[in-house]
The first five atom37 places (N, CA, C, CB, O) and aatype in JSON, in Angstrom:
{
  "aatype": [20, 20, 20, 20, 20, 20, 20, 20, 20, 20, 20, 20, 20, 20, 20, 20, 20, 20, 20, 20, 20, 20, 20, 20, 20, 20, 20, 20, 20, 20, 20, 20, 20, 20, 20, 20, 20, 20, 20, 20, 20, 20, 20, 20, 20, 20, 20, 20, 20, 20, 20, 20, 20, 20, 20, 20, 20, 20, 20, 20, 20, 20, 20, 20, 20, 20, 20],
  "atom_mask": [
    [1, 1, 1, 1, 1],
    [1, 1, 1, 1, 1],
    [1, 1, 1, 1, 1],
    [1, 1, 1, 1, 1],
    [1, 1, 1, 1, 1],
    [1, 1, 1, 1, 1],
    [1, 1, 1, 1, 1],
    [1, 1, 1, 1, 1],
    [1, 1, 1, 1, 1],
    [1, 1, 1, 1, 1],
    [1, 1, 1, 1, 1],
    [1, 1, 1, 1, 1],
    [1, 1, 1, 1, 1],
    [1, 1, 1, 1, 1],
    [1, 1, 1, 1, 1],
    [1, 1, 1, 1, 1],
    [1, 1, 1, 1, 1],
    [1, 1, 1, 1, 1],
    [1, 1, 1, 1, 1],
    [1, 1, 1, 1, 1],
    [1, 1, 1, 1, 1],
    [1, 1, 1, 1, 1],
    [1, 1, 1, 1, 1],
    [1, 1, 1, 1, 1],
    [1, 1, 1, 1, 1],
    [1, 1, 1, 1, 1],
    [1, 1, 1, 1, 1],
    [1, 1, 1, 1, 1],
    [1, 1, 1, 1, 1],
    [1, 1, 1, 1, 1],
    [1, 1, 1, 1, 1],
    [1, 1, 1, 1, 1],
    [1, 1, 1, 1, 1],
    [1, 1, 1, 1, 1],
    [1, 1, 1, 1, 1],
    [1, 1, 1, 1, 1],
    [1, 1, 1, 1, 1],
    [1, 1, 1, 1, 1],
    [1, 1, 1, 1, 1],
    [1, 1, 1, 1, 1],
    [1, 1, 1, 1, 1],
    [1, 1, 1, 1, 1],
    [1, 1, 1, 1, 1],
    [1, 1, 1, 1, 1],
    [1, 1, 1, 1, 1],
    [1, 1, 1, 1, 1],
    [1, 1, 1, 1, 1],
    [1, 1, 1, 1, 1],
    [1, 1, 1, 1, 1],
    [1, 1, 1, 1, 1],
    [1, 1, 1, 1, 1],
    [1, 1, 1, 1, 1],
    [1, 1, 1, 1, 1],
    [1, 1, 1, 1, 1],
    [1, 1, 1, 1, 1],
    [1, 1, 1, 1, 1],
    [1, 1, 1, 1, 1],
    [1, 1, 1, 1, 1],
    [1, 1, 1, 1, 1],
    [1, 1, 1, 1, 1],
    [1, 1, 1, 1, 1],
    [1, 1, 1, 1, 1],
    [1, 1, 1, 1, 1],
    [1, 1, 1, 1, 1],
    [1, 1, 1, 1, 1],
    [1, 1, 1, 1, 1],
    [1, 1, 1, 1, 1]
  ],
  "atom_positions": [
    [[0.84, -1.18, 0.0], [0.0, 0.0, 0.0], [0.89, 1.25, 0.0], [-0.96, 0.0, 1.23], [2.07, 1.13, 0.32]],
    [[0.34, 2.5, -0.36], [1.3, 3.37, -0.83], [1.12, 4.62, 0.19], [1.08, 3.71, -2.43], [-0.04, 4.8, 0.57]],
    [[1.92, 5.34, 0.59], [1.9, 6.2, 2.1], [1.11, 7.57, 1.61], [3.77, 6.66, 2.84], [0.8, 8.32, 2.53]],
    [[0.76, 7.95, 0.38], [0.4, 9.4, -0.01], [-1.01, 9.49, 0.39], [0.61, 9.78, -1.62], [-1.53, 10.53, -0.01]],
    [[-1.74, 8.78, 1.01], [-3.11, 8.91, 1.32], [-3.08, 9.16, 3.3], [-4.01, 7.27, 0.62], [-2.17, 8.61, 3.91]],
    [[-3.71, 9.66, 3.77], [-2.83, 9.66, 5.42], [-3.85, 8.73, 5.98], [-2.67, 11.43, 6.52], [-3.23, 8.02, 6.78]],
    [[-5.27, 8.35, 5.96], [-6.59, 7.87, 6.12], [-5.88, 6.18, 6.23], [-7.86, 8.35, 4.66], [-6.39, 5.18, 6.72]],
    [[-4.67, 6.34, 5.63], [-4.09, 4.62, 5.27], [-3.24, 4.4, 6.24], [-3.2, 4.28, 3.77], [-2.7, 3.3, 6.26]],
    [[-2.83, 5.66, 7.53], [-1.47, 5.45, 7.83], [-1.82, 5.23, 8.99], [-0.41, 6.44, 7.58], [-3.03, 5.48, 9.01]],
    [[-1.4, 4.8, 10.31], [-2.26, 4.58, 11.54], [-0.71, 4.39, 12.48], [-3.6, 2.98, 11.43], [0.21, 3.63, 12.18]],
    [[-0.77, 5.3, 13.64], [-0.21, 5.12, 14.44], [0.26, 3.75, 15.1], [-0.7, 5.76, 14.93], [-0.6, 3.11, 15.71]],
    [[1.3, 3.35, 15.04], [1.6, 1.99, 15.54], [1.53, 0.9, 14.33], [0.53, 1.62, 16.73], [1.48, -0.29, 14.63]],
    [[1.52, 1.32, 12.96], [1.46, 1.01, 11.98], [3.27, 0.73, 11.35], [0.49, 2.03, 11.42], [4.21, 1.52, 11.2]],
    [[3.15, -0.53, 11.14], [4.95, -0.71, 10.27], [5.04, -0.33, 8.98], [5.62, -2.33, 10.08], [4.32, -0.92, 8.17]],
    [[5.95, 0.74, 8.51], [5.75, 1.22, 7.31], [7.53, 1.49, 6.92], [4.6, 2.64, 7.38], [8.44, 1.14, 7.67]],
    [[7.7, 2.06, 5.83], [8.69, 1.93, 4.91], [9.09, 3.61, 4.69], [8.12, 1.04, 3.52], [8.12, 4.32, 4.4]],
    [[10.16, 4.15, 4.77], [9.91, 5.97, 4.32], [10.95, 6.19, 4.4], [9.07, 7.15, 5.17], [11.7, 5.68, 5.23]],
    [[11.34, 7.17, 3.38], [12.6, 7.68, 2.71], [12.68, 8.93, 3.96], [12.42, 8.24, 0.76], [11.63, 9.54, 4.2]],
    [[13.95, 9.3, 4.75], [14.54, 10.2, 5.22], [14.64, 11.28, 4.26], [15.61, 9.78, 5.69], [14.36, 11.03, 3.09]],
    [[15.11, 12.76, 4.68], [15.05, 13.29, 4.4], [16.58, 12.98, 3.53], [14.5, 14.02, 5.18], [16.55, 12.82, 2.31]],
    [[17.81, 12.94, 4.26], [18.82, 12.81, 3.96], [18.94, 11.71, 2.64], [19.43, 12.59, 5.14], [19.81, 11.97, 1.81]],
    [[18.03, 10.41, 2.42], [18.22, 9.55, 1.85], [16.8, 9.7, 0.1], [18.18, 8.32, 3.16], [16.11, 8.95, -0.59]],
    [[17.14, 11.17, 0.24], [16.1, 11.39, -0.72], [16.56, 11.59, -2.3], [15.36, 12.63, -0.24], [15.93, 11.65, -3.35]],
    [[17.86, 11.63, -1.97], [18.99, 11.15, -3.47], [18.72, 9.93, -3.46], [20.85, 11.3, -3.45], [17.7, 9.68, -4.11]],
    [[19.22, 9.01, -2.97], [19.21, 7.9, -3.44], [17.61, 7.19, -3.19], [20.41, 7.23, -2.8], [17.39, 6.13, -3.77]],
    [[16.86, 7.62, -2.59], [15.7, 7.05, -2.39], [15.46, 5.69, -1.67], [15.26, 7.0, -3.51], [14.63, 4.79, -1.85]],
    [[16.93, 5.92, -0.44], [16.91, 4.41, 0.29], [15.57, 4.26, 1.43], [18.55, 4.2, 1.26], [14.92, 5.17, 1.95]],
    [[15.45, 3.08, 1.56], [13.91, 2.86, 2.35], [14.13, 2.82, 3.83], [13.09, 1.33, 1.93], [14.8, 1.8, 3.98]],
    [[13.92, 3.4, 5.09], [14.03, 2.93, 6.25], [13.06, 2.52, 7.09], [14.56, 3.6, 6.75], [12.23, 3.39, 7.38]],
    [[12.88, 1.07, 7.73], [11.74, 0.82, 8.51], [11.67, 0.76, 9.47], [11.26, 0.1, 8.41], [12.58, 0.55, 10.28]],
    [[10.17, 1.01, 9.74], [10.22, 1.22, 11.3], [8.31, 1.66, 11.6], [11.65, 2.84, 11.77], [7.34, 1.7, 10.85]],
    [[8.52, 1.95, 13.32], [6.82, 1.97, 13.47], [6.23, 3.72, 13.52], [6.33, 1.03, 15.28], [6.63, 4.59, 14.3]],
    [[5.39, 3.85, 12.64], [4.69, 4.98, 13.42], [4.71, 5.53, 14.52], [3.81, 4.87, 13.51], [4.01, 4.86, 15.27]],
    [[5.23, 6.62, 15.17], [4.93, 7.24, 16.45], [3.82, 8.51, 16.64], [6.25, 7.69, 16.9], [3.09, 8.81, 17.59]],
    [[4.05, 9.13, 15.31], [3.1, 10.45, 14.74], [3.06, 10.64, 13.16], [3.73, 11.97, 15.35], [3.77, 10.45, 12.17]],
    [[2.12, 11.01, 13.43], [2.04, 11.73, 11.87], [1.89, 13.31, 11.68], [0.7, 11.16, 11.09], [0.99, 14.05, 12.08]],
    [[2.98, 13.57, 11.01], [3.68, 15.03, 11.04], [2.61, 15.79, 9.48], [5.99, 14.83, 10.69], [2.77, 16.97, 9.18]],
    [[1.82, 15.07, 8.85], [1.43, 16.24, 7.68], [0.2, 16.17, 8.16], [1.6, 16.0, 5.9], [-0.25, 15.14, 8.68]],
    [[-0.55, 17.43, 8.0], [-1.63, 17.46, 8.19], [-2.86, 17.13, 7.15], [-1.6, 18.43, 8.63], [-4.03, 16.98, 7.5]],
    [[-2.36, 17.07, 5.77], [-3.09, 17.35, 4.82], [-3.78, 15.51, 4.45], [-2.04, 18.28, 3.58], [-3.13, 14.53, 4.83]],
    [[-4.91, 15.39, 3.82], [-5.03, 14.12, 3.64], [-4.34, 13.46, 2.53], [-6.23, 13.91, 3.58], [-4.16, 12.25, 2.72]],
    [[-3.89, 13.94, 1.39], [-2.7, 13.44, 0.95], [-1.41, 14.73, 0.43], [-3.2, 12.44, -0.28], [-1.36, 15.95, 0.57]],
    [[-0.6, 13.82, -0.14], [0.75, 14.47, -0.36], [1.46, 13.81, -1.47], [1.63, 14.42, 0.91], [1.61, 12.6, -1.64]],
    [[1.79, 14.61, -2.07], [2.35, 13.34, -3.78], [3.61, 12.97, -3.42], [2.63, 14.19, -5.77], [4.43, 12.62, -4.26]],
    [[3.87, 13.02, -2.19], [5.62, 12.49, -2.34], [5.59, 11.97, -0.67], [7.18, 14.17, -2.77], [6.57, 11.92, 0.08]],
    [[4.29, 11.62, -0.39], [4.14, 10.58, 0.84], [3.87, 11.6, 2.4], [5.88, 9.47, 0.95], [4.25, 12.77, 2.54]],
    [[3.27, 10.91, 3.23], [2.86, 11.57, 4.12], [4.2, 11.79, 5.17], [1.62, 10.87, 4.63], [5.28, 11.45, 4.7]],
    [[4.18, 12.23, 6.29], [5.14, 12.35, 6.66], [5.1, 12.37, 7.9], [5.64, 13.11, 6.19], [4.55, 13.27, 8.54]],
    [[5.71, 11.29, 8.43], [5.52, 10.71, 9.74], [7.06, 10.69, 10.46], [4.8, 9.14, 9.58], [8.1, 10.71, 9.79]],
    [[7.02, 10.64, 12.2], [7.67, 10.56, 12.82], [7.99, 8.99, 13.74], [7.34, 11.59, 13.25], [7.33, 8.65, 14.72]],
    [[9.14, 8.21, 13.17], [9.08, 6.8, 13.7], [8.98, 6.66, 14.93], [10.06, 6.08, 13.41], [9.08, 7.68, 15.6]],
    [[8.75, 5.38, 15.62], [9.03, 5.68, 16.91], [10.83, 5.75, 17.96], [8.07, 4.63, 17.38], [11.16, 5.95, 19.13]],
    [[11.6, 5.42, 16.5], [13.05, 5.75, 17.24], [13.84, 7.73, 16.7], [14.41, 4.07, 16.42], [14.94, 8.29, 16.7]],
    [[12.87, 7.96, 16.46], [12.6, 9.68, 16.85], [12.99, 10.14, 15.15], [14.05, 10.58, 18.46], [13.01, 11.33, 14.86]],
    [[13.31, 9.02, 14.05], [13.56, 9.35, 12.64], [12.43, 9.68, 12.2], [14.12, 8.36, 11.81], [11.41, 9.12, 12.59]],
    [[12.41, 11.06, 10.94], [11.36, 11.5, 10.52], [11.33, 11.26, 8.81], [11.27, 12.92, 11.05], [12.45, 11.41, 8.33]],
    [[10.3, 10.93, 7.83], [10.65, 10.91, 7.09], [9.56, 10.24, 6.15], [11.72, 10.59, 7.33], [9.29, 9.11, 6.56]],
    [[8.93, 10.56, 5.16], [7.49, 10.23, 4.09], [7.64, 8.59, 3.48], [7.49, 11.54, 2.4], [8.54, 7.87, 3.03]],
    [[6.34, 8.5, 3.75], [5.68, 7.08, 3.82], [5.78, 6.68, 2.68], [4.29, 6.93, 4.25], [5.4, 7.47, 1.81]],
    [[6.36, 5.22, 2.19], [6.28, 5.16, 0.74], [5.96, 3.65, 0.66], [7.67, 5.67, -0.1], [5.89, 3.29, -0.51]],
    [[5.71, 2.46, 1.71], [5.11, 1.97, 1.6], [4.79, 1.58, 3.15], [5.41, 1.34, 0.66], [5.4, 1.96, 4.16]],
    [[3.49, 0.58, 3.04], [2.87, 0.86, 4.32], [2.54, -0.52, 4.44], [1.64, 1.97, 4.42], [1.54, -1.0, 3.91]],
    [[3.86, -1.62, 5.53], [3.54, -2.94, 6.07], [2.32, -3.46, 6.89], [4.5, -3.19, 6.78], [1.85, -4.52, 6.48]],
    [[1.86, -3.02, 7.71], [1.21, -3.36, 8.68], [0.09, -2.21, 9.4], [2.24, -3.82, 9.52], [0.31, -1.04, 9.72]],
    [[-0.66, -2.69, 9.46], [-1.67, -1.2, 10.55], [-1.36, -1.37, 11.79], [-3.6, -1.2, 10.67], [-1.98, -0.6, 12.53]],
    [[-0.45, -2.24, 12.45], [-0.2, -2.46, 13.79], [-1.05, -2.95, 14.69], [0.14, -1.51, 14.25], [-0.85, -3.0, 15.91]],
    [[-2.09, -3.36, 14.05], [-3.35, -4.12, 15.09], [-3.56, -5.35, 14.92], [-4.76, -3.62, 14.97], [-4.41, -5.93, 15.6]]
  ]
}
């Protein structure tokens, strides 16, 4: 599932998202939802959430809803 919709993204949710730093190369880092940092309901280049090991960085694919 793809992170640009936010309605898809759910706190405590395992998901996939490019750092800011890793936005050249477009490497993937995973990890769980802690917040979700955009307010808008979508975003063409992924929503943008805060993991729970304090990395921030847009949703680009979305493992698990965490429930």
């Amino acid at each position: 599932m793809q992170g640009n919709n936010r309605a898809n993204i759910k706190v405590g949710a395992t998901v996939s998202v490019v750092l800011k730093k890793d936005q050249g190369s477009g490497a993937l880092t995973q990890g769980v939802v802690q917040r979700i940092l955009t307010n808008s309901a979508n975003h063409p280049h992924g929503i943008k959430v805060r993991l729970e090991d304090g990395q921030v960085g847009r949703v680009k694919v979305i493992h698990g809803d965490g429930h």
